[in-house]
Structures are given as structure tokens and as C-alpha cells.
C-alpha positions in Angstrom: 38.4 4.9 21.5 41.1 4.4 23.9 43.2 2.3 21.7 42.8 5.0 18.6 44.2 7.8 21.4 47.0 4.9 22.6 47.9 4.5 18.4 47.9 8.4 17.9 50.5 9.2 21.0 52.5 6.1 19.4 52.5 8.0 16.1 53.9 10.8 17.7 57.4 9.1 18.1 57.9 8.2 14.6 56.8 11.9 13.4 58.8 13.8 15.7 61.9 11.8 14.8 61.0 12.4 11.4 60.7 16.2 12.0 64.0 17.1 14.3 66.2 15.0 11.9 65.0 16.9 8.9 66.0 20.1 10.9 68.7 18.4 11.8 70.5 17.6 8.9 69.5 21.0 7.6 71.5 22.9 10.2 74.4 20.9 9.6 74.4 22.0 5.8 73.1 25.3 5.9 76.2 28.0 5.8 76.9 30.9 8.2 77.1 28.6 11.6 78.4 29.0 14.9 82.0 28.4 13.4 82.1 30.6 10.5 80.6 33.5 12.9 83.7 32.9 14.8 85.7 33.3 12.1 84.0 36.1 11.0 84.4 37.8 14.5 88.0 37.1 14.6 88.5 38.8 11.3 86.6 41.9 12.4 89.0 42.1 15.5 92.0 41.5 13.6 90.7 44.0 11.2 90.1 46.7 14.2 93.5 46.1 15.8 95.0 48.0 12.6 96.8 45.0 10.8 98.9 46.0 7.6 98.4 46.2 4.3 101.3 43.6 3.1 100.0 40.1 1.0 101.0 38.2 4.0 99.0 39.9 6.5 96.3 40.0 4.2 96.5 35.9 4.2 96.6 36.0 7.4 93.8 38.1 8.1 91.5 35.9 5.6 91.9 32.8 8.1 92.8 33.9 11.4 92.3 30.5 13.3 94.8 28.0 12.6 93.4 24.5 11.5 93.7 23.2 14.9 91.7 25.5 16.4 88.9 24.9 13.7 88.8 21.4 14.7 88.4 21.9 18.4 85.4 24.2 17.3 83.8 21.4 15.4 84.3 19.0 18.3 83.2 21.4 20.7 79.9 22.0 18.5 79.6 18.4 17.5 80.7 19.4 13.9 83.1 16.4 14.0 81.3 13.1 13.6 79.1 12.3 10.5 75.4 13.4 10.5 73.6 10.6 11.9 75.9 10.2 14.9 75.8 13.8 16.0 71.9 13.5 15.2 71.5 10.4 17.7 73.6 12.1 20.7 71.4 15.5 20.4 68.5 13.4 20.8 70.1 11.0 23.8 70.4 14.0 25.2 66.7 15.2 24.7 65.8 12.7 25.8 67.3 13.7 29.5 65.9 17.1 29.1 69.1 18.4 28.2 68.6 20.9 24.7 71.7 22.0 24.9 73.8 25.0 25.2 73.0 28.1 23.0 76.2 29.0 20.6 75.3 33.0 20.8 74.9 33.7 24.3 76.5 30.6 26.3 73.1 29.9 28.5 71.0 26.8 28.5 68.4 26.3 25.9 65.9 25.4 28.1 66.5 28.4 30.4 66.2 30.9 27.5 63.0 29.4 26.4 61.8 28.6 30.0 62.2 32.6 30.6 59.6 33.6 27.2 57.2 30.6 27.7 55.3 32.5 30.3 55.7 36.1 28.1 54.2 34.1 25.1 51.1 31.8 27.3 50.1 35.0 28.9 49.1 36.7 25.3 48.7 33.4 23.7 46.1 32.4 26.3 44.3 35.6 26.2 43.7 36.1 22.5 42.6 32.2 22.2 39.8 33.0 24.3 39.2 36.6 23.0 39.3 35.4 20.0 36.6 32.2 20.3 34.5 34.2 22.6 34.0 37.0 20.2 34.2 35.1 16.7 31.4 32.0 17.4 28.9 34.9 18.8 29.5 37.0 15.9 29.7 34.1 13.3 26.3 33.1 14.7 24.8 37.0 14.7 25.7 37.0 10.7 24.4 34.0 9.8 21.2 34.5 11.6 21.2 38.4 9.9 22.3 37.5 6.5 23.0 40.1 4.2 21.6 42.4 6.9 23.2 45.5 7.2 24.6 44.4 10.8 26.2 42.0 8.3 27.8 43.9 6.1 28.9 46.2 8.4 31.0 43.3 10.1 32.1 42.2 7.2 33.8 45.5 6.1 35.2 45.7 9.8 36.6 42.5 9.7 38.3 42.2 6.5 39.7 45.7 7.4 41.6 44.2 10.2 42.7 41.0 8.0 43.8 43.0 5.7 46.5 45.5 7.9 49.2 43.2 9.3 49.6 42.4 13.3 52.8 45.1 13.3 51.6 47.8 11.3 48.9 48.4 13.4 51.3 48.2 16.1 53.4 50.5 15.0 50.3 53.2 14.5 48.8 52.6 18.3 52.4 53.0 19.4 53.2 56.4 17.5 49.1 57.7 18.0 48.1 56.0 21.9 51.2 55.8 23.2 53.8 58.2 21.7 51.6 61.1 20.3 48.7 61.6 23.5 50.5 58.9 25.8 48.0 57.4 27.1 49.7 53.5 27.1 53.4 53.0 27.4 55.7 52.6 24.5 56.2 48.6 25.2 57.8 46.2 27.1 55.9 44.0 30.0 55.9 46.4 32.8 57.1 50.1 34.3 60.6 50.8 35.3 59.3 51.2 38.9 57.4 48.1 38.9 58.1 47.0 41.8 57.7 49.4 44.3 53.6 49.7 43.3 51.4 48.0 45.3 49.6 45.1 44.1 46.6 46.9 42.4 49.0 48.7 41.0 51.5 46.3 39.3 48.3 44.7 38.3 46.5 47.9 36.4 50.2 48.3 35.0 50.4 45.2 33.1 46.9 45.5 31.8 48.5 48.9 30.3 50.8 47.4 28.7 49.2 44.5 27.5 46.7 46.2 25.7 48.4 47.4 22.7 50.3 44.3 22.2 46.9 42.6 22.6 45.0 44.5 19.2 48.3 44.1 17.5 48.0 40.5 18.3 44.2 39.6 17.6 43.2 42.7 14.9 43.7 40.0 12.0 42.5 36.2 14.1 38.7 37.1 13.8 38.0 37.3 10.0 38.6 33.0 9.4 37.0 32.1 12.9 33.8 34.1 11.8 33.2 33.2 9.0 33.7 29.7 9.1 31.2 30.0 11.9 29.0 32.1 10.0 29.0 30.0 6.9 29.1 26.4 8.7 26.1 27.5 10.4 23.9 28.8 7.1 24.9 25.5 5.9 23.1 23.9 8.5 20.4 26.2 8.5 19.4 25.1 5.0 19.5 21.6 5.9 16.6 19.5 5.9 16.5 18.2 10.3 16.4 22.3 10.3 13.9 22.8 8.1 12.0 19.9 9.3 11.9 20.9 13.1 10.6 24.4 12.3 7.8 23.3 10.1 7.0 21.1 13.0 6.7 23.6 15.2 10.1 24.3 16.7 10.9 27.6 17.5 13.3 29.4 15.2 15.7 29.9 17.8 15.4 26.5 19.3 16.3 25.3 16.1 19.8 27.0 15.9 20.9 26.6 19.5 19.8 23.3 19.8 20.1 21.5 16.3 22.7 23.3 14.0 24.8 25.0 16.7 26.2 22.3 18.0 27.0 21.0 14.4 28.2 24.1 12.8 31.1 24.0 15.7 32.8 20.6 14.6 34.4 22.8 12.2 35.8 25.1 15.1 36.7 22.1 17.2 38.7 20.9 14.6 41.1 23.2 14.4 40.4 23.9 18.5 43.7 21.9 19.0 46.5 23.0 16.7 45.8 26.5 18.2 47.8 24.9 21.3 51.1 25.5 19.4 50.1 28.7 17.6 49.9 30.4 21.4 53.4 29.7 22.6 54.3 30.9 18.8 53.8 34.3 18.9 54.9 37.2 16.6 58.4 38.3 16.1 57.2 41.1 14.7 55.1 41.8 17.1 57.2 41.4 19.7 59.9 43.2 18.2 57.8 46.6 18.0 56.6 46.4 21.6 59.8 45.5 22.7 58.2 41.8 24.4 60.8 38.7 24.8 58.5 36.0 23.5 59.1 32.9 21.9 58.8 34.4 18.8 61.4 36.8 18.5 63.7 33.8 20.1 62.9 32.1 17.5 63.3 34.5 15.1 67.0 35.6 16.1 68.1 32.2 16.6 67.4 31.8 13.0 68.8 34.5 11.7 71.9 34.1 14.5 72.2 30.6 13.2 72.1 30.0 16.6 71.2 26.1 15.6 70.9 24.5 19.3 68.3 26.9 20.5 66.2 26.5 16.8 66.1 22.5 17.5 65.2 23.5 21.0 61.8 25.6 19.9 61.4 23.3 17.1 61.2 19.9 20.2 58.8 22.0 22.0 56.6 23.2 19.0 56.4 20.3 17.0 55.5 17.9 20.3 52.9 20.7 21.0 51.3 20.8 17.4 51.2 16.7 17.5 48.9 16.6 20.6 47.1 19.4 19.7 45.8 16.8 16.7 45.1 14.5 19.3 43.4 17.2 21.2 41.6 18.4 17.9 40.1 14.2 17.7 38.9 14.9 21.4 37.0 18.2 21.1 35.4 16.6 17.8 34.3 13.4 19.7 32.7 15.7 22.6 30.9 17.9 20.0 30.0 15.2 17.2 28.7 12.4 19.4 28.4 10.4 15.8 31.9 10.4 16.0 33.3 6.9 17.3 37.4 6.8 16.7 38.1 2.9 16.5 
């Protein structure tokens, strides 16, 4: 087993080259980059200043950086040397723990993302286990009350909430709980006057204003989890070591906590793992209505910023996250399926 896990962090090296240079070259050809927003932005300021109407001006105005100053830009964004090159310097310096400098707001990479990862692992964290500790107990409920109405109660519930996205429902627990009888804040982390409440205090306020956020974040996770629970474990219900326990006198209940629980949840460790990279994630949606600096709306407006050095930034930290959540995925199968020997 150990040399499976030694060949699978291995692989990881290959992949995430393969990944970030994909990206890579991507940014480099998509349009609307650091430079042309400069150019852009010097154009709106010439255009502000009150320039004439004459053909020359207008010339002028269309290019307002000489040709000399373009090419310091690209060598001062790495815009100057061919792909590959530029490629194999942004990862030397990756490699040092250096992801650069962002092109929108001048500050480190890592500093911008270091000051959302703890934003993003506090909900991410606390719907993951929300969301397990609710869905396997109610996934096990249906399938032991089939077609109960218990059952299709749930069900309604459930696909209700998978059906109404993440920020919509936001948006109506802001305007009805928060806005309308004010009974949660309107958003952000915590109060205005955080920090002169005592420590009972700070702590009931950001359970006040983590709760909206929280059903925004979670109303749509349960309906997959349960039911691949629910129908994982009917599945093994019907099986014949079930059926052959209780006919020897096994207890009903013994039969699913100790002989098809513990196989209907390979399914659920499978996909345990890549949940470690869906938590730092987040929703830039979400985040945007509740006014929460997460990764996700980072991520989201240094997109549509084209601000390229912080996307290959999230992009390092995501994609090295997703990899060993596989390897943590293999893990949590091999704990629960002891049939399962990785060679």
C-alpha cells in the first residue's frame, strides 16, 4: 500500500504541471490583460481631462502610451519572452513560495489569498460536517422507511432546496430575516463594534452572522449525499449476506448497522476527499450577497479583472488540494472496504 500512496504523490507532479501550464498559456492568449486595462485606463483619463476633437488628438487619444512604454509593461508583467520561458520562471518561482504580485491591486498573491483562506475553512469546514452529519442519518432513515410517508416528505423537502440556488435563497433570508424583522445582520463577518464586546459576545456575534450565510451555503448539498446514501444502502439491503443473516436469525437492525452500513458508505468515502478542495472554494455568489471576502469571490474578480497572477495563484492551491483529496479519497475507501488492498 505504501508504494501505491508513494506512486500517487509522484503523479501529482506530472498533473499539476500539466494543469498550471494549460492555464498558463491560456492567460497569455486570452484578450483584456493587465496591459490593455492600462491602456484602457489611460484613455478614460485622457478622455476626462477634456482632450479636443481634432483627427490628431483623436489618434492620439486611441494609443496613449508610446511603444516604449508598452514594452516596459510587457517586461514588467513577463509579456516579453515566449511562452514556455515565462511559464518556467512563474513556476521557479512557485516553487520558492513566491505566486507573485497581483496586477489589480499591487499586493502579494499569497497575502490576498492568505487573508480569505480562513473566511472560506470556517464555512467550508462547517457545512462539510453539517452536511455528512445530517445526510448519512437521513439517507439511512429513508431507506429503512421506503416509500413511507417520512420518505416522501423528505424527498419533497429536499429537492425543494436543490432546486432554489445557494444565492436566491440568500437574497430572501436577507430581505425577510434580516432586512424586513431584523432579526440577523445584513452580512459581512462581524459588527462594526466588534471589538469592544466581550468574548461571549464577539462569539454569539459571529454565530449571527454566520447563520444566513450557512443555509445559503448548505440549502442545495443534502439532496446527492442522501440519496446516494439512501439508495446505496437499499442496494445492499436486497443483497443476499443481508438477506441471509436475517433469515438466520440476525436482528433487522443488526443487519444494517453492522453488515450494509459499513458497505453502503464506500460510496460516500469516495467522494469524502475531493470535498477538501470544494471547502476552500466557496461561492462567489454567495459571498457576494452577504458581503463575505472568501476565496470565491477572489477568485471570481480575478477572473473577470483578468487579474492573471492571482488566478494561477488559486488555481496552485486548488488543483494541489483536489489531487490529494484523490489520495485522501483511496484512504477513506481502504479504512471502510477492508477488501480493498491498493498494490
Amino acid at each position: 500500500m505504501a508504494a501505491y500512496f508513494i506512486r500517487r504523490l509522484l503523479l501529482i507532479i506530472p498533473t499539476f504541471i500539466g494543469i498550471t501550464i494549460m492555464v498558463f498559456i491560456i492567460t497569455r492568449f486570452v484578450p483584456g490583460g493587465p496591459i490593455e486595462r492600462m491602456i484602457a485606463q489611460a484613455q478614460q483619463m485622457q478622455s476626462m481631462a477634456g482632450g479636443t476633437l481634432t483627427g490628431a488628438l483623436s489618434k492620439e487619444q486611441s494609443q496613449p502610451l508610446s511603444e516604449e512604454q508598452i514594452k516596459e509593461l510587457k517586461k514588467y508583467y513577463g509579456f516579453d519572452k515566449p511562452v514556455l520561458i515565462s511559464y518556467l520562471l512563474w513556476l521557479g518561482k512557485v516553487m520558492t513560495g513566491d505566486l507573485g504580485v497581483s496586477t489589480r491591486y499591487y499586493d502579494p498573491v499569497w497575502s490576498m489569498i492568505k487573508e480569505r483562506i480562513p473566511i472560506s475553512l470556517y464555512f467550508g469546514i462547517i457545512s462539510l460536517f453539517l452536511v455528512y452529519s445530517v445526510c448519512i442519518p437521513l439517507g439511512i432513515a429513508k431507506a429503512i422507511k421506503h416509500k413511507s410517508s417520512f420518505d416522501n416528505l423528505t424527498s419533497i423537502i429536499v429537492f425543494i432546496g436543490y432546486a432554489i440556488p445557494g444565492w436566491v435563497v440568500g437574497v430572501l433570508l436577507l430581505v425577510l430575516l434580516a432586512a424586513h424583522w431584523e432579526i440577523f445582520p445584513l452580512g459581512g463577518m462581524v459588527s462594526d463594534n466588534f471589538e469592544d464586546l466581550t468574548v461571549i459576545a464577539k462569539l454569539l456575534d459571529i454565530i449571527r452572522h454566520t447563520i444566513l450565510p450557512l443555509i445559503a451555503y448548505m440549502i442545495g448539498s443534502f439532496t446527492v449525499m442522501t440519496f446516494l446514501m439512501k439508495n446505496t444502502l437499499m442496494d445492499n439491503l436486497s443483497s443476499d449476506y443481508v438477506r441471509t443473516a436475517i433469515a438466520k436469525g440476525l436482528s433487522f437492525k443488526k443487519a444494517v448497522f453492522k453488515h450494509a452500513l459499513r458497505n453502503s458508505l464506500i460510496p460516500i468515502a469516495t467522494s469524502f476527499g475531493n470535498n477538501v478542495s470544494v471547502v476552500l472554494s466557496g461561492s462567489f455568489l454567495i459571498e457576494k450577497v452577504f458581503n463575505i471576502n472568501g476565496m470565491g469571490l477572489l477568485g471570481y474578480e480575478s477572473v473577470v479583472e483578468r487579474d492573471y497572477p492571482v488566478v494561477l495563484g488559486i488555481l496552485v492551491i486548488s488543483s494541489l488540494l483536489f489531487m490529494i483529496g484523490n489520495i485522501l479519497s483511496d484512504i477513506c475507501v481502504a479504512i471502510v472496504d477492508p477488501r480493498v488492498r491498493f498494490e
